[in-house]
N, C-alpha and C positions, 0 to 999 in steps of 0.2 A: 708086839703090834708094830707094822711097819710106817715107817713116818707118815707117809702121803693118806695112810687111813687115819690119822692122826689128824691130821692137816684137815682131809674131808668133814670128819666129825665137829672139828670146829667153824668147819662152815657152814656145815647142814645147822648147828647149833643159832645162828642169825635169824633164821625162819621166826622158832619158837619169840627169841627177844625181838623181832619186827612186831610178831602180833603183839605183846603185851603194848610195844610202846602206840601200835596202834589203836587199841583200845583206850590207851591214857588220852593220845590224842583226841580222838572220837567225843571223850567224857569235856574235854574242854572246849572244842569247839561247840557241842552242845550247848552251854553254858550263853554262847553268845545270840540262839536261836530260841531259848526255852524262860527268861527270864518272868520275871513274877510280874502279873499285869499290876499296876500303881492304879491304870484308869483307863476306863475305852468309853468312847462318846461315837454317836452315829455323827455324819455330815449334818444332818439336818439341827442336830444342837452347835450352837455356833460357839457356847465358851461352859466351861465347867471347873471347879476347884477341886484342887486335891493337894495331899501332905505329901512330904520326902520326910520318913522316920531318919534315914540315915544319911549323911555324903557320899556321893558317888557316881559312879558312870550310870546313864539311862537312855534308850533310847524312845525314837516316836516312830512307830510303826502303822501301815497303812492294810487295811484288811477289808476283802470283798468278795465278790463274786470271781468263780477263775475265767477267766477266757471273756470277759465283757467290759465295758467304759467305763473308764474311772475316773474321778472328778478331782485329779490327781495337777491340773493344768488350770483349775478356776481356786482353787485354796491354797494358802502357806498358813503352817500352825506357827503359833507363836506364845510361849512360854512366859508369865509376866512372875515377878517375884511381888507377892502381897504389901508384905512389910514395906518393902522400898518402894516397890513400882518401874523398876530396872528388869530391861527384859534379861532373859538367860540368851547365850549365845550358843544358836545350834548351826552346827557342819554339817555336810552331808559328805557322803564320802563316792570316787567313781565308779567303783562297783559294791551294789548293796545286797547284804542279805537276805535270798527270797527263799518262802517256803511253801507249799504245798499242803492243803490237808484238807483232802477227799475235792469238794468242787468249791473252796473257796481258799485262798491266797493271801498271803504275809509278805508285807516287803517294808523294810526299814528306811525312811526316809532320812530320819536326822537324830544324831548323837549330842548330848549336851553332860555335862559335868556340874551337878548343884549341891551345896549345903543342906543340911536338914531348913525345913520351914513349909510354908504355904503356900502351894502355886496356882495361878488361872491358867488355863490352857486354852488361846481362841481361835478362832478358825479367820484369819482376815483373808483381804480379795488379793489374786498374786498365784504363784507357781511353786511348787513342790520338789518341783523336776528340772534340767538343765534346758538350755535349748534345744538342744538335737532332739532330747526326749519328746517335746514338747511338740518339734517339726513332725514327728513319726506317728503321735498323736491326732493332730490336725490333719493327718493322709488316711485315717479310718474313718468308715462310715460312721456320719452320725446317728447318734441314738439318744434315745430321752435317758437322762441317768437318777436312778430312785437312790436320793440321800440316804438314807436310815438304811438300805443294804451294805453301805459303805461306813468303815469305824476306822477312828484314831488312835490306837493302844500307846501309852506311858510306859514304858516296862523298865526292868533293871536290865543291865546289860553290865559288858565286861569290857576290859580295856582295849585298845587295839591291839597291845602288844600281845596280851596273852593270845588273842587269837591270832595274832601270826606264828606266835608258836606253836600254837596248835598243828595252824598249815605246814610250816616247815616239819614238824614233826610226823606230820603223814607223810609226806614225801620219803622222810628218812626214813619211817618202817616200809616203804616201798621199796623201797631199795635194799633192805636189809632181807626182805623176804622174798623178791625175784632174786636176788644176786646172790644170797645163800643159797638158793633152789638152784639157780645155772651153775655158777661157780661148783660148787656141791658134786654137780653129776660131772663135771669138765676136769676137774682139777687133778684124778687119775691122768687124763689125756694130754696134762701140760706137762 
């Protein structure tokens, strides 16, 4: 077998190892979208309790109608720890999480990191969203907005690092599997 068939076959061979590592990725970025709901409350319930069995990362996600007003600019949740009465401190990050499913919508507002124990989760008066967000907001028409369409989910979530690995790691199967593919049919030609 002459080398450069040689040479080709191990670059055609990048294809197959992009997809697998694209699939790993895929399986962890999931992870960051799909976590186990802790607790979901309508707007219209302004505070509700619930337990953390374990420590760890969790996010507060905002769920509603797709394409309509969200009350996204009149409420800030706010996480209290029972036992002490010291709130948990939640981030928000500048580009969040959003998902899609069928005509209503997922979008992660704020990440927090808590011990096992007892939480209230309450809805106080305040903003969700940044400024800008908030500008872009107030330039749509208004509309009456129905509380109890609109929910606050608890859920587990994952680190940020993993899911940057996640991201970097699609990118590399992208590249592993265009550039096997090009390289692949070129590499007679070089």
């Amino acid at each position: 077998m002459k080398k450069s068939k040689i040479t080709q076959i191990l670059v055609f061979s990048l294809i197959p190892f992009g997809v697998i590592i694209l699939i790993f990725s895929i399986k962890i970025l999931q992870k960051a979208f799909s976590g186990n709901i802790i607790i979901e409350i309508p707007y219209s319930t302004k505070s509700a309790g619930f337990t953390l069995t374990e420590a760890g990362n969790y996010s507060i996600w905002h769920k509603g109608p797709l394409f309509s007003m969200a009350p996204l600019d009149e409420f800030k949740p706010e996480i209290t720890d029972r036992s002490t009465g010291v709130s948990v401190r939640l981030t928000s990050k500048l580009f969040r999480p959003v998902t899609n499913i069928g005509n209503s919508a997922r979008m992660e507002l704020f990440r927090f990191t808590a011990p096992p124990g007892k939480y209230v989760l309450e809805l106080k008066e305040g903003s969700s969203i940044s400024g800008i967000e908030n500008s872009i907001i107030r330039l749509m028409p208004f509309r009456m907005v129905d509380y109890d369409s609109y929910t606050l989910q608890v859920r587990q979530s994952q680190s940020i690092l993993k899911s940057l690995t996640g991201i970097i790691l699609i990118v590399f199967a992208g590249f592993c599997i265009v550039g096997g593919f090009i390289f692949g049919l070129l590499i007679e030609k070089l």
